[in-house]
C-alpha positions in Angstrom: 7.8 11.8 -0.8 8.7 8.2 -0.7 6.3 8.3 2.7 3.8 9.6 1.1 3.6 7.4 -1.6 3.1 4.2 0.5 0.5 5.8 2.3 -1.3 6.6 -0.4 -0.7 3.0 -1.7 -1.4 1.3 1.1 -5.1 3.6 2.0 -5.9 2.5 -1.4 -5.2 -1.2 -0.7 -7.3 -1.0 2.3 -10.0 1.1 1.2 -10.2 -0.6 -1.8 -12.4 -3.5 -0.3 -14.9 -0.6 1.6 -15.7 1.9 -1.4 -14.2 0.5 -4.5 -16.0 -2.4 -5.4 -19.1 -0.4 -4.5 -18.3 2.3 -7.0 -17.3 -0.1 -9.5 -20.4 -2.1 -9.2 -22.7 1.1 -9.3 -21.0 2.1 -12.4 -21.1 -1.5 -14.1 -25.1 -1.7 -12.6 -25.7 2.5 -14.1 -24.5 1.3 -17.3 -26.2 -1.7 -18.6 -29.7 -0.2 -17.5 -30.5 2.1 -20.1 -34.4 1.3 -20.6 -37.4 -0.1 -18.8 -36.4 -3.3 -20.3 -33.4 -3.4 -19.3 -34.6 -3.1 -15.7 -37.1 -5.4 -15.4 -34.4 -8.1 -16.4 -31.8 -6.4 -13.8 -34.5 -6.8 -11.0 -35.8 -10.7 -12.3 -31.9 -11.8 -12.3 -32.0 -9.7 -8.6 -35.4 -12.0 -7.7 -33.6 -15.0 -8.7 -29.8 -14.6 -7.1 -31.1 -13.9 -3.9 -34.0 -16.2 -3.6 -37.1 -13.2 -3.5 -40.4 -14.5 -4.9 -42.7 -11.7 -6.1 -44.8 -11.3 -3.0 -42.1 -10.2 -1.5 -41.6 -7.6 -3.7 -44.9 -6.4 -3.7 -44.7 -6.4 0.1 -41.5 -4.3 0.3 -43.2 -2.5 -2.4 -47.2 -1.4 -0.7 -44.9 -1.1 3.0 -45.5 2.1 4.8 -42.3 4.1 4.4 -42.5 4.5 8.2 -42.4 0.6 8.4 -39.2 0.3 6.1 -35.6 -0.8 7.8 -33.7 2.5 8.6 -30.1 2.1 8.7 -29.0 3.2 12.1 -27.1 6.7 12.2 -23.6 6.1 13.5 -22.4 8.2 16.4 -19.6 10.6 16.2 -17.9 8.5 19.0 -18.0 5.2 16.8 -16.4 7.6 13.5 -14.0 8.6 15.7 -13.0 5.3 16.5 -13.3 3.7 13.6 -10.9 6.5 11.8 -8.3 6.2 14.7 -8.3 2.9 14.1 -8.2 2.6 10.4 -5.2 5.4 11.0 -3.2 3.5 13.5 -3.2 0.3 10.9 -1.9 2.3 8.5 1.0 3.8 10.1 1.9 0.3 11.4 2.2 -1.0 8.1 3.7 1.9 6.9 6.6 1.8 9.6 6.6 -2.3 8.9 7.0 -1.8 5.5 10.1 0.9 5.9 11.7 -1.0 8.7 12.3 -3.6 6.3 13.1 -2.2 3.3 15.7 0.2 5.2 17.2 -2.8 6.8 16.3 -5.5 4.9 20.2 -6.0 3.9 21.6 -5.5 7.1 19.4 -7.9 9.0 20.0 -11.2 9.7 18.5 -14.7 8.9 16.5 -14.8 11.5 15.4 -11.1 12.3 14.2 -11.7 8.3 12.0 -14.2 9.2 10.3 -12.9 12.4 9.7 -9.5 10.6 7.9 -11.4 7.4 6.5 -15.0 8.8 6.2 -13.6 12.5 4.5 -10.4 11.4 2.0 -12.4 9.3 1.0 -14.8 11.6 0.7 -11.9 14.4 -1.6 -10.2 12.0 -3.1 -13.8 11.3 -3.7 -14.2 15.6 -5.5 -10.6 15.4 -7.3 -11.5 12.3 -8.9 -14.4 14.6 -9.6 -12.8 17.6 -11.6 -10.2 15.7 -13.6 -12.9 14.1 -14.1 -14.6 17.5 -14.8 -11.4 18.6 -17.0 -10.3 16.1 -15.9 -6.9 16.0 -15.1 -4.4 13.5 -16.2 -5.9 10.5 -14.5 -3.8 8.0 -11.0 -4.2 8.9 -11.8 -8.0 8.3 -10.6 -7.6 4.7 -7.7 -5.8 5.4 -6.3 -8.1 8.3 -7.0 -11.4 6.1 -5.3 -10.1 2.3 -2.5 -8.6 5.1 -2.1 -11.5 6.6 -2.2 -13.6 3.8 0.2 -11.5 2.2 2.5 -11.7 4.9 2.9 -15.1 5.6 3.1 -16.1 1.9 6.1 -13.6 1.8 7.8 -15.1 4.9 7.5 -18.5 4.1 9.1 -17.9 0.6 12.1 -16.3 2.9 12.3 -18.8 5.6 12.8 -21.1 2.7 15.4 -18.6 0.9 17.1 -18.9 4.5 16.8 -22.2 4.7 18.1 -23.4 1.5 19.9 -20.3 0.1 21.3 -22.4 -2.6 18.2 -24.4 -3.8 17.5 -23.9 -7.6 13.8 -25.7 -7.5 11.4 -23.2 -7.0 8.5 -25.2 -8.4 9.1 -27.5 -4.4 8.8 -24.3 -2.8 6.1 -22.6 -4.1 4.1 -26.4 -3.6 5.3 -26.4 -0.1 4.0 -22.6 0.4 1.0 -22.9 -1.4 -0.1 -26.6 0.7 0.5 -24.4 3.8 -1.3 -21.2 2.9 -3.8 -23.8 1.0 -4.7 -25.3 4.3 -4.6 -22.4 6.5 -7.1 -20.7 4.2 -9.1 -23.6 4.1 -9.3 -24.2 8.0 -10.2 -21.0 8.6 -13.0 -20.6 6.2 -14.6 -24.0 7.3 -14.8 -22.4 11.1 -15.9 -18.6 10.2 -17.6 -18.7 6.4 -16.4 -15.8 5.0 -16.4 -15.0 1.3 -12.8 -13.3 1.6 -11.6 -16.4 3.3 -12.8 -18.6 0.1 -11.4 -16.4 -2.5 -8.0 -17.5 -0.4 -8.7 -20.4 -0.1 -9.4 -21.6 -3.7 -6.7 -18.9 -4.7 -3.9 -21.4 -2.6 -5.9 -25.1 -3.7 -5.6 -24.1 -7.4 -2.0 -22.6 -7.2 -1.1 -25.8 -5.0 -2.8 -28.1 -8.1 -1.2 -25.8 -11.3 2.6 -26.8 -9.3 1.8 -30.2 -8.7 0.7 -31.3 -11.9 3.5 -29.2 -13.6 5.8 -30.5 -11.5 4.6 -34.4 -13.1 5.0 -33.1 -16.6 1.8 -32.9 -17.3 1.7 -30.7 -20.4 0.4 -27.1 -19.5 -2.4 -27.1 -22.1 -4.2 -29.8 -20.3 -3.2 -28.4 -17.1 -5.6 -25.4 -18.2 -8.0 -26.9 -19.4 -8.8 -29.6 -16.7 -7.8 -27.0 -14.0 -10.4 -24.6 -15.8 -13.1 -26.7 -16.1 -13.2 -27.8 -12.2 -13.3 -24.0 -12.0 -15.9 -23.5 -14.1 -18.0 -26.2 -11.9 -16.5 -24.3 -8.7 -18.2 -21.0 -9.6 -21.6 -22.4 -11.0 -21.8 -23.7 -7.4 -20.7 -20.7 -5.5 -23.8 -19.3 -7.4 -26.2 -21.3 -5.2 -24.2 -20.1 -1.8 -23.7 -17.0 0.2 -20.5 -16.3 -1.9 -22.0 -15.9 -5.2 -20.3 -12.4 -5.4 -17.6 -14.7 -6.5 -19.1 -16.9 -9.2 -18.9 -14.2 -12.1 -15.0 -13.5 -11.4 -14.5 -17.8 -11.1 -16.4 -17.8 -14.2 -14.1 -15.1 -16.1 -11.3 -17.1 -15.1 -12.3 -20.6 -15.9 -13.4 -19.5 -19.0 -10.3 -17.9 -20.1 -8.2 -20.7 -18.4 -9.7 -23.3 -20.4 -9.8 -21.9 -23.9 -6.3 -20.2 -23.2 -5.3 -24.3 -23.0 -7.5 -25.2 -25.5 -5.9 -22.9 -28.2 -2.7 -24.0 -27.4 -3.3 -27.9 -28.2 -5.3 -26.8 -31.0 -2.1 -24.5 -32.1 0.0 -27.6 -31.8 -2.3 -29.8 -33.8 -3.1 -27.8 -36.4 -1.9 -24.0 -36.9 -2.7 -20.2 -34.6 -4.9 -19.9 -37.3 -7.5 -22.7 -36.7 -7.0 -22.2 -32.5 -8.4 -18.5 -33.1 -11.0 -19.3 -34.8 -12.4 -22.3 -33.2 -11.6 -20.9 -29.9 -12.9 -17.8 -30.4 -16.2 -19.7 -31.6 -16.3 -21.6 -27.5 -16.0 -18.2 -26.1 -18.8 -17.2 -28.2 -21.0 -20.2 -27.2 -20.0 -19.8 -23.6 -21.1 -16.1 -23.6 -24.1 -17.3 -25.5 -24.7 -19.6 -22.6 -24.4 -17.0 -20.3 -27.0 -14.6 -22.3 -29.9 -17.2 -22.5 -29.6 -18.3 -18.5 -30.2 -14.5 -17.6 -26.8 -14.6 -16.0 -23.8 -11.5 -15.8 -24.7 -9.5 -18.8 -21.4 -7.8 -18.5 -19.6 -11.3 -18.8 -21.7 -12.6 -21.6 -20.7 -9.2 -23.7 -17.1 -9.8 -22.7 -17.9 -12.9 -23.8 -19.0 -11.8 -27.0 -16.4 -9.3 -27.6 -13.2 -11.1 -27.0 -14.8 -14.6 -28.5 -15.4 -12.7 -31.9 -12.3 -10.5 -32.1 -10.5 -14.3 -32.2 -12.4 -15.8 -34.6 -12.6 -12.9 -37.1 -8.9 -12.7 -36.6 -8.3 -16.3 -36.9 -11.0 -16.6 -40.0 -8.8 -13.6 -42.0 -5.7 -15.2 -41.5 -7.2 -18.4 -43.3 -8.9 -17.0 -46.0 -6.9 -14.0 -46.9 -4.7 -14.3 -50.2 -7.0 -17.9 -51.0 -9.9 -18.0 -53.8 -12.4 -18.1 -50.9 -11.2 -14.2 -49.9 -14.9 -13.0 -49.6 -16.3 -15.7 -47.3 -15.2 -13.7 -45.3 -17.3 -11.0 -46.0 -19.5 -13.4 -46.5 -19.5 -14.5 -43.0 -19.4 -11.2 -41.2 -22.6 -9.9 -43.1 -24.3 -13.1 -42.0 -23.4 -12.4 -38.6 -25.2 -9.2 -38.2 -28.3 -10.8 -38.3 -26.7 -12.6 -35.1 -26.2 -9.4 -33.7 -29.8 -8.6 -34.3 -30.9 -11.5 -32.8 -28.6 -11.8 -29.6 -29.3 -7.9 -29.0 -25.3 -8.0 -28.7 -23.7 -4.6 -28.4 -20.4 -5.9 -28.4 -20.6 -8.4 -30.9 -22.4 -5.5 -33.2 -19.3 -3.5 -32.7 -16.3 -6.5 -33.5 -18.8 -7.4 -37.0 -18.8 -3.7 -38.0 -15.0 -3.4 -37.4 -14.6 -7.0 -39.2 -16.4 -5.7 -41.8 -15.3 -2.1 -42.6 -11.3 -3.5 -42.3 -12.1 -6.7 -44.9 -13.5 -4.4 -47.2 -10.4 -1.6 -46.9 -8.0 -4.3 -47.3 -9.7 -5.8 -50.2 -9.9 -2.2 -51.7 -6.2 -1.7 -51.5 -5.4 -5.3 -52.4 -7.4 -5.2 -55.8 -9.5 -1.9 -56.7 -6.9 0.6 -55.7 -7.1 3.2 -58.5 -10.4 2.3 -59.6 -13.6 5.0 -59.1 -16.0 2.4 -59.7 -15.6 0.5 -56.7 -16.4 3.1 -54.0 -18.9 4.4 -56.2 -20.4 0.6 -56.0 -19.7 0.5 -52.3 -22.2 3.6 -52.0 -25.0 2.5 -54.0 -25.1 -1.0 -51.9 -24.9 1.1 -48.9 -27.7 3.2 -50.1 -30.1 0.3 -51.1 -29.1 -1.8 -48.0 -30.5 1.1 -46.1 -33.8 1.6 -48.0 -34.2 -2.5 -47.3 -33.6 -2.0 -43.5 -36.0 1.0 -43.5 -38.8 -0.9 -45.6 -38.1 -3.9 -43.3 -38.8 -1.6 -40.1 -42.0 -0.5 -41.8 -43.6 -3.5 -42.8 -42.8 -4.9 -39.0 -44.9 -2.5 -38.1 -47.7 -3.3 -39.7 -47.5 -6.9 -39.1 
């Protein structure tokens, strides 16, 4: 059983770069084109991340289908060999894998370090020959995350081995992450590959969040500076053969800066204030997002989580005050926002924001009283002849 749960774990690790980000970017891509519109502004923000003017598409578009690229069928010989070898990798890291955790205890320090640090660099030595080789392109992924893996984990031992007794972990993840930092970094200046950045800038910013820590620098400014430079990081990746990386640097710097943001704000002033004038950046930021044509999907993340803070942060101000339905106030306002951006997700956090106000001011003052649910129905009622009127006239304009 145990067998057969690392295999499945570990075909899933490995497959997971060859049909899972496909899948998930079909289904992300099936869902946010829903109309004509919707399409044309899928293809324009196509047009402009890869660099195709409009000829071009009307070429590829009047070209004989005879004329169009084919992709070559694949021999049964080259399946063959491709699934042998995706099947021998699998048992060797299968039988890696149990070798040590059978005799992980019993080994010694050095048998520990050959079969973590000696394994990864192996795998880093195969990794390079198949890049000089230029062969087998899909168990490129695989070898570097592997290998990476590998000789993070064995470093961390030798260390362990090392220094059995040392308390300051904050040295030797610094140490480890320099290393990995420029061993990434080397080879992703010789062989350009996007897996190779991701590494890279995965080691450089871990190797920056120690260092300054270990300085004292407070962790809120840590985040924010830290998030920024990433922010700059993924707008440039967006010009670059690695732009499949600039919306998942983006997600991060975004949330790395305002998650350091709201925690000097917390300090200065309350949660309260940080959740709402946080939760207005993320907003902005999404907004950003929306009006330079760029990841949809991000900008209505962007939306969502921005205005889930700030109508959480806004309640917790203005509930129990005078000033109680500003807050209604506010939310109402905000669908015309909604309207405006064309924001599904921001439509769904005002309607929530909305509905919950008005319960809790229900219970809190008209909780035996007919007349106020009778009122909440007639507004309801009229609001919806307004909006149907409203349609109307448009349409006549």
């Amino acid at each position: 059983m145990i067998w057969l749960l690392l295999l499945i774990v570990i075909f899933v690790l490995i497959g997971g770069g060859w049909w899972g980000w496909p899948l998930l970017a079909g289904i992300l891509g099936a869902s946010g084109v829903t109309d004509k519109a919707s399409a044309l502004e899928s293809i324009a923000r196509l047009m402009r991340n890869y660099d195709i003017t409009p000829a071009e598409v009307e070429a590829a578009f009047h070209a004989p289908a005879a004329l169009r690229p084919e992709q070559a069928r694949r021999s049964r010989g080259d399946i063959a060999k491709t699934l042998f070898i995706y099947l021998g990798s699998i048992f060797i890291l299968a039988g890696i894998s149990t070798y040590i955790g059978t005799f992980w205890v019993s080994m010694g320090s050095v048998m520990r370090v050959l079969v973590t640090l000696g394994v990864g660099y192996l795998l880093l030595i195969v990794l390079v020959s198949a890049l000089y080789e230029n062969k087998y392109p899909k168990l490129i992924l695989p070898l570097a995350l592997a290998s990476v893996f590998m000789m993070t984990g064995g470093w961390f031992v030798l260390i362990h081995e090392v220094y059995p007794h040392g308390k300051n972990w904050r040295a030797a993840v610094l140490f480890v992450f320099g290393v990995m930092a420029l061993h990434q970094g080397a080879l992703f200046g010789k062989y350009r590959l996007t897996v190779l950045a991701f590494t890279a800038l995965f080691f450089v910013y871990g190797f920056m969040q120690v260092g300054l820590d270990l300085l004292n620098v407070p962790m809120a400014y840590i985040a924010i500076v830290l998030g920024a430079s990433l922010f700059l990081v993924a707008t440039a990746l967006e010009d670059t053969a690695h732009r499949v990386l600039a919306a998942p640097a983006l997600l991060i710097a975004i949330c790395w800066m305002n998650g350091g943001l709201f925690d000097r704000i917390a300090m200065s002033a309350s949660a309260d204030w940080a959740g709402l004038l946080t939760g207005i950046c993320v907003i902005s930021a999404a907004y950003g997002l929306q009006k330079a044509g760029r990841y949809p999907g991000l900008a209505g993340l962007g939306y969502f989580v921005g205005s889930i803070m700030a109508y959480s942060g806004l309640f917790d101000l203005v509930h129990n005050t005078p000033v109680e339905l500003v807050y209604l106030a506010i939310t109402a306002s905000m669908l015309y926002a909604c309207v405006v951006l064309q924001s599904r997700a921001l439509l769904f956090t005002t309607v929530i924001a909305m509905l919950g106000f008005i319960g809790f001011y229900t219970a809190k003052h008209f909780a035996n009283s007919l007349g106020w649910p009778v009122t909440l129905v007639l507004m309801g009622v009229a609001f919806l002849g307004v909006g149907t009127i409203a349609i109307k006239v448009r349409r006549h304009i």
